[in-house]
VOPAGU-2260 file (C-alpha; in pm, 1 decimal, decimal comma):
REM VOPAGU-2260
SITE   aa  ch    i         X         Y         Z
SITE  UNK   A    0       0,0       0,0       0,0
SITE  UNK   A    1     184,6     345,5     -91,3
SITE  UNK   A    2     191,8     615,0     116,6
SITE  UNK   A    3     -34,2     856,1     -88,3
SITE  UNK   A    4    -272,9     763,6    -363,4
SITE  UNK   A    5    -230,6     809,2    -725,3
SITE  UNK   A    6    -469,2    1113,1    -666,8
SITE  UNK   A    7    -253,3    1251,8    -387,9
SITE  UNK   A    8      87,3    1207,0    -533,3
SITE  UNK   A    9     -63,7    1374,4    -859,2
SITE  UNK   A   10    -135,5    1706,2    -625,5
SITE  UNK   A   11     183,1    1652,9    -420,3
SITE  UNK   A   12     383,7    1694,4    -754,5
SITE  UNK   A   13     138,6    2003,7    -876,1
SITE  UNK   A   14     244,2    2177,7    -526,8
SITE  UNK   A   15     609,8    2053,2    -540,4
SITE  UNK   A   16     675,9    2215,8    -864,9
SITE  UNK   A   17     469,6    2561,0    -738,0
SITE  UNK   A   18     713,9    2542,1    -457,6
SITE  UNK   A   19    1032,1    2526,1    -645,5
SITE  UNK   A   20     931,6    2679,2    -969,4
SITE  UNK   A   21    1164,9    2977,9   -1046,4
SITE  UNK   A   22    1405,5    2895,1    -752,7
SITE  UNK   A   23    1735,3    2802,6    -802,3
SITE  UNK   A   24    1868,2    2743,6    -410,1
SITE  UNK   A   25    1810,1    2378,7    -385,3
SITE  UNK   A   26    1843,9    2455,0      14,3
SITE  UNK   A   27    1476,1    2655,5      16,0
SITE  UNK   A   28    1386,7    2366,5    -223,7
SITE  UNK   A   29    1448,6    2061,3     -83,2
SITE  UNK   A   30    1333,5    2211,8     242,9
SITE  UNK   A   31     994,5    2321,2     150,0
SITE  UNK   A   32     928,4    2017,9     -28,6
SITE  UNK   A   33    1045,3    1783,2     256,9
SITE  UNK   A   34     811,1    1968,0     479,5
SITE  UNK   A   35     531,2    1895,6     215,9
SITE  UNK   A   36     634,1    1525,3     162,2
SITE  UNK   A   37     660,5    1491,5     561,0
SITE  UNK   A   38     298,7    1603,6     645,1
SITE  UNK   A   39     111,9    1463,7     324,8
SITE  UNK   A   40     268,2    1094,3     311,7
SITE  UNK   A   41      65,3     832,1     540,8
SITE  UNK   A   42     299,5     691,8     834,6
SITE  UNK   A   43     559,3     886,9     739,0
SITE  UNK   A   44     864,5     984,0    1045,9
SITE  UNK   A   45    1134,1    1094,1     795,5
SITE  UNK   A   46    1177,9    1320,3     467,1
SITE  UNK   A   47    1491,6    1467,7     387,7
SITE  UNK   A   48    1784,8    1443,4     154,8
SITE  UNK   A   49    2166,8    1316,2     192,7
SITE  UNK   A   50    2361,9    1505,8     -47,0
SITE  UNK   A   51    2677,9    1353,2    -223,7
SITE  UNK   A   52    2954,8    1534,5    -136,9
SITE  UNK   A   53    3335,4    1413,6     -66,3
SITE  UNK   A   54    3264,8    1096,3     -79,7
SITE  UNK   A   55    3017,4    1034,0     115,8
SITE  UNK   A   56    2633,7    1122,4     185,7
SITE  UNK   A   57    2594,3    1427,8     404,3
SITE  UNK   A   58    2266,6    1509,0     590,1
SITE  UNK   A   59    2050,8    1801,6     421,0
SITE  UNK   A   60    1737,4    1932,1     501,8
SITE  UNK   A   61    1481,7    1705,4     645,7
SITE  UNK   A   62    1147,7    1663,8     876,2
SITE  UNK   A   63    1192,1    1438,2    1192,7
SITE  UNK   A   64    1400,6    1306,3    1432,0
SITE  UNK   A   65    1747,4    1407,9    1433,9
SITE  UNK   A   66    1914,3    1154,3    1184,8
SITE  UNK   A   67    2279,6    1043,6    1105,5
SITE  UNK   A   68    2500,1    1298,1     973,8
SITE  UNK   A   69    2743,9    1077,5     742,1
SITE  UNK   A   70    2651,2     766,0     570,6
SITE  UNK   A   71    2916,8     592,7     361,8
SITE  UNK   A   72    2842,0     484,9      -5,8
SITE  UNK   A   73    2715,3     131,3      -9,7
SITE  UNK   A   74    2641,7      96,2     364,4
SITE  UNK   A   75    2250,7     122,8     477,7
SITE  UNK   A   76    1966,1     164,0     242,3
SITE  UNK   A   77    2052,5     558,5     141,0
SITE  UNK   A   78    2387,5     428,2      82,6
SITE  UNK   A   79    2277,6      92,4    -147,8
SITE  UNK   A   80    2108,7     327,3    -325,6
SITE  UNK   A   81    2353,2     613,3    -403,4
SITE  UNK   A   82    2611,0     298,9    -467,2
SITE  UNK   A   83    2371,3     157,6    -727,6
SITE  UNK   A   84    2188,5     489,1    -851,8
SITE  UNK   A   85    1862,6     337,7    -796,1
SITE  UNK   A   86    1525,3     362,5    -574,8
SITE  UNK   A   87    1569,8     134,7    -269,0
SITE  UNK   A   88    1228,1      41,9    -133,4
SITE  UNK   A   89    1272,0    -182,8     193,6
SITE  UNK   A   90     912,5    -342,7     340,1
SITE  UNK   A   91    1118,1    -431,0     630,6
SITE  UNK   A   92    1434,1    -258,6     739,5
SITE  UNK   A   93    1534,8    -487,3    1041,2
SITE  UNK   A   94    1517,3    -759,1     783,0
SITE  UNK   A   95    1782,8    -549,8     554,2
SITE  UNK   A   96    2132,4    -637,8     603,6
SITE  UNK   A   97    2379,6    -348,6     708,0
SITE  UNK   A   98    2048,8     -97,5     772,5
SITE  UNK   A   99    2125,3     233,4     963,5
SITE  UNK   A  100    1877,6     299,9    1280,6
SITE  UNK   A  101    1904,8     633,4    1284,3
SITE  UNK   A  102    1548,3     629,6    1453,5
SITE  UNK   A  103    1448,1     329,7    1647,0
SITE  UNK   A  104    1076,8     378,1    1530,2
SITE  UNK   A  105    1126,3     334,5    1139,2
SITE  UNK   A  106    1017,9      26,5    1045,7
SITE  UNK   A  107     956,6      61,0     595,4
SITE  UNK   A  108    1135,8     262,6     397,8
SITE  UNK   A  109    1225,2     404,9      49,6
SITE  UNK   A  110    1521,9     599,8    -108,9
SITE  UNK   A  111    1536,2     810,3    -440,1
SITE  UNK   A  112    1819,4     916,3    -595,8
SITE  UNK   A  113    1847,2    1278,4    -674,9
SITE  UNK   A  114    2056,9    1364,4   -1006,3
SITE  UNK   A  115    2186,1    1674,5   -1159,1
SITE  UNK   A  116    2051,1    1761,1   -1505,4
SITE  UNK   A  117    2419,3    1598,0   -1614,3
SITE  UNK   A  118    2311,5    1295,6   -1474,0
SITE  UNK   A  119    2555,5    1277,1   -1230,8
SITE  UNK   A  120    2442,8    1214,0    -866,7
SITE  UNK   A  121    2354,9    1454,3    -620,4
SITE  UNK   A  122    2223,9    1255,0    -349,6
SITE  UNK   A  123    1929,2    1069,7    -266,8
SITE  UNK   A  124    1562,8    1134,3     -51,0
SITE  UNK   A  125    1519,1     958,4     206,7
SITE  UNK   A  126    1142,5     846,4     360,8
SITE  UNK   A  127    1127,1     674,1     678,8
SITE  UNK   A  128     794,0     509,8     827,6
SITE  UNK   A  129     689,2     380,6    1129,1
SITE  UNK   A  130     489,6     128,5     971,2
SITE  UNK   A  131     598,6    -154,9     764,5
SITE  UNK   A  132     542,5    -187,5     379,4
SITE  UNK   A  133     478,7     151,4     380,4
SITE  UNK   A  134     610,9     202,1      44,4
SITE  UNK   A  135     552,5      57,8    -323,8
SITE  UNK   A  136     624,5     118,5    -657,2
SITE  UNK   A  137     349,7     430,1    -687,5
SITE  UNK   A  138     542,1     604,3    -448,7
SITE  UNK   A  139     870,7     511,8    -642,8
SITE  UNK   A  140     723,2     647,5    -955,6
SITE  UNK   A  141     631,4     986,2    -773,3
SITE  UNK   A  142     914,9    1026,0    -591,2
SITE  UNK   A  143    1124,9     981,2    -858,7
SITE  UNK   A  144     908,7    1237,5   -1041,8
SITE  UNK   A  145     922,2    1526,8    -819,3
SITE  UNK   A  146    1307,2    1425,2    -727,5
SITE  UNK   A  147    1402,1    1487,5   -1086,7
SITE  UNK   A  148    1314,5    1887,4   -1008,3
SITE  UNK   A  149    1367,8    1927,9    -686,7
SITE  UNK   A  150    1705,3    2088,6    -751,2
SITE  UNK   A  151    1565,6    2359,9    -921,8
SITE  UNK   A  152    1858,6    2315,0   -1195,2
């Protein structure tokens, strides 16, 4: 079961693009549409990004808990997919080997990577839930969607 219907995610990408449209600063961007993604998405305790930078994925802005700050390419399910520059969605995260508990309450989650218009990746957005199986391939396909603007490139 996704986290939003078909119906939902079709507004959630109409107000994603009103927020970003004309802005550059992914900052602003990614921030107002983590806030957006955070309160509309069913079950959902985390919405941020992880930039790729040095390396590594750094923490960007987000909606939750406090998270980890540095996650290492490959390692944990932001990681597997920034390695393999594809969505990650895990029913089950205590059932995925090497996952990072950054919050003790996620149980589901899925990760979208975030590339520049170059192709070249930027980072990924991370969505957390409390419940699990959270997440499906209609969230995939709208996540990807609005993650393919969010950038405001």
């Amino acid at each position: 079961m996704p986290a939003a219907s078909k119906e939902e995610y079709e507004l959630l990408v109409k107000q994603a693009e009103a927020l970003t449209a004309g802005e550059s600063d992914w900052i602003a961007n990614v921030a107002n549409v983590s806030a957006l993604l955070f309160h509309a998405l069913k079950k959902v305790n985390f919405a941020g990004v992880y930039r790729f930078e040095k390396g590594e994925l750094i923490l960007g802005p987000f909606q939750g808990q406090p998270a980890c700050v540095h996650i290492a390419i490959g390692k944990g399910v932001c990681g597997t997919a920034a390695k393999e520059e594809a969505t990650q969605i895990v029913p089950d995260v205590h059932a995925f080997p090497g996952h990072i508990a950054c919050d003790s309450a996620s149980n589901s989650e899925i990760v979208v990577p975030i590339f520049h218009k170059d192709g070249s990746l930027w980072g990924v957005y991370d969505f957390d839930s409390t419940a699990k199986d959270n997440f499906d391939e209609t969230d995939q396909k709208y996540l990807e969607e609005i993650a393919s603007f969010v950038l405001g490139e």
